[in-house]
C-alpha positions as CSV (number, residue, x, y, z in Angstrom):
1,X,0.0,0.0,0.0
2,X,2.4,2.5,0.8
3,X,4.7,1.1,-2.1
4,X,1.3,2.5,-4.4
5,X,1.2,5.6,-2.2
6,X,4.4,6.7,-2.9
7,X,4.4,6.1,-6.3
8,X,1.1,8.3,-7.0
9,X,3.2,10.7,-5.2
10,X,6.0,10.7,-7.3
11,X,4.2,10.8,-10.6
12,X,2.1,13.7,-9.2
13,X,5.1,15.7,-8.4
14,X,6.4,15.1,-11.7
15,X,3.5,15.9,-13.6
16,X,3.1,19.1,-11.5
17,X,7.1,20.0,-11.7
18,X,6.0,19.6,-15.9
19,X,2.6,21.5,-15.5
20,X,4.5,24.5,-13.5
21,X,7.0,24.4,-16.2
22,X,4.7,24.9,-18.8
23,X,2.7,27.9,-17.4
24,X,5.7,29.8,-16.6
25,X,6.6,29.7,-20.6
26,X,3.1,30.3,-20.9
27,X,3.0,33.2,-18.9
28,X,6.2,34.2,-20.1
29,X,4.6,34.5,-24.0
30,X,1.6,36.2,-22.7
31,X,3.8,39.1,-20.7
32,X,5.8,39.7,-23.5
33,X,2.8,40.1,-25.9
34,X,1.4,42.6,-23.1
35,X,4.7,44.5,-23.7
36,X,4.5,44.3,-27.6
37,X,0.9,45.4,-27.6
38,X,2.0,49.2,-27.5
39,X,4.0,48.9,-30.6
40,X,1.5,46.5,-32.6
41,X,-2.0,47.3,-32.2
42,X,-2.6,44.1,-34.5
43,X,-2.6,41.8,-31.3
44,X,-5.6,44.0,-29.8
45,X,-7.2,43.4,-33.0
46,X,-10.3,40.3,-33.2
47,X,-10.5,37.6,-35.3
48,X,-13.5,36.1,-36.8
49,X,-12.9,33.0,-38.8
50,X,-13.7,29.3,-39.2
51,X,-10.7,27.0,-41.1
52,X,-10.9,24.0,-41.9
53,X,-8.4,21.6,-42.7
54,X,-5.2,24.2,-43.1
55,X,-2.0,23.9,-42.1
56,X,-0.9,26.0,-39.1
57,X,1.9,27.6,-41.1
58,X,-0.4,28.8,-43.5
59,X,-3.1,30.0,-40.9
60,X,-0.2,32.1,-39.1
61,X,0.7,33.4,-42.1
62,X,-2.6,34.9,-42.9
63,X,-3.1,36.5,-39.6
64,X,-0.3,38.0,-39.8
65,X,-0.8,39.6,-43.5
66,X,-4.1,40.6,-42.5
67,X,-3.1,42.0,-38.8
68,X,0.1,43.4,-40.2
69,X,2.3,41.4,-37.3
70,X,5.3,40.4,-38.5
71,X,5.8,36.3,-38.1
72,X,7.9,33.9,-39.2
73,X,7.1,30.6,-39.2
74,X,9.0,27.4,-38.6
75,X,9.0,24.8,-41.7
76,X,7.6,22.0,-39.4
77,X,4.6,23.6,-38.3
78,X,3.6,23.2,-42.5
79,X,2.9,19.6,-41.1
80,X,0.4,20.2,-38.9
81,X,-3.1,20.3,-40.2
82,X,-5.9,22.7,-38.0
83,X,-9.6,23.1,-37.9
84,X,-10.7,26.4,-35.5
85,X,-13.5,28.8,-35.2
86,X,-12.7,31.4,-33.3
87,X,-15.4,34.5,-33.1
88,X,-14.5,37.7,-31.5
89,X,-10.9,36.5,-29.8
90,X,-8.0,39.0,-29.6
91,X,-5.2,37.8,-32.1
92,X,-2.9,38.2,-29.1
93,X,-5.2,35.3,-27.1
94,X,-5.6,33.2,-30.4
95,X,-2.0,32.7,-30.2
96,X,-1.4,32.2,-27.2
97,X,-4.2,29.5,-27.6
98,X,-2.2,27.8,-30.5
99,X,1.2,27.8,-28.6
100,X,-1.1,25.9,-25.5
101,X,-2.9,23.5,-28.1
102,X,0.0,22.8,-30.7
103,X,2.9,22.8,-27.9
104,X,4.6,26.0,-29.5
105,X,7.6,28.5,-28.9
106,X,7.6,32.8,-30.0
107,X,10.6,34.3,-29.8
108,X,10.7,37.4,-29.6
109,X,13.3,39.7,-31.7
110,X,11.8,43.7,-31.3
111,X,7.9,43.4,-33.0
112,X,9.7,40.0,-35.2
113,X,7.9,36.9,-33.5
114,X,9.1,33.7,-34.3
115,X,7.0,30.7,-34.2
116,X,7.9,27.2,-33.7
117,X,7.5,23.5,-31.8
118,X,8.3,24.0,-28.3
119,X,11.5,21.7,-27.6
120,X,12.2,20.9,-24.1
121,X,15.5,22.0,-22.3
122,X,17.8,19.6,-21.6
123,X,18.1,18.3,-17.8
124,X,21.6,18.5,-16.6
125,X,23.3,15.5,-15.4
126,X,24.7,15.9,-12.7
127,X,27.5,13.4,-11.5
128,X,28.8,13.0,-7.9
129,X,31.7,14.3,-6.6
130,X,33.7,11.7,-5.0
């Protein structure tokens, strides 16, 4: 029992070490659009569309010709294929949902945001000092 116990507690702690990780990066996307939002009105802007069946790449790409944001977008995200309605959501939220959903990454270079997959750091190994 307490073999079970333990374990449940060590996966929760895991998952919750991962889940902290993530909103942190989360939070750290949405600050920095907060930031941007002075210098490009375009992420206060709404969005009323419905796609279906378009590659992310492609969708990104035409928010940012039609919200005049400037985006460049990775090669891989060509690969993955969406299907959205979104009705009266700030661009700045609909891309913050996307890096959530699609497990994304924006850097941010001055107003240049650059989209791709989110890669996990590398833990360090750490050896022991003898």
């Amino acid at each position: 029992m307490k073999k079970k116990l333990l374990s449940l507690l060590i996966l929760l702690l895991v998952f919750g070490v991962g889940f902290a990780q993530d909103n942190t990066r989360i939070n750290s996307i949405r600050n920095q659009f907060e930031v941007l939002k002075v210098d490009v009105p375009g992420l206060e802007e709404t969005i009323n569309i419905n796609i279906t069946q378009t590659s992310l790449s492609n969708f990104l790409l035409a928010i940012a010709k039609v919200h005049k944001l400037n985006i460049n977008v990775s090669p891989e995200l060509s690969s993955i294929s969406i299907v959205n309605n979104f009705s009266n959501v700030m661009v700045g939220d609909v891309l913050i949902f996307l890096v959530k959903e699609y497990d994304l990454d924006i850097d941010f270079t001055g107003n240049i945001l650059s989209i791709k997959k989110h890669i996990e750091p590398e833990k360090e190994s750490k050896e022991k000092e003898k």
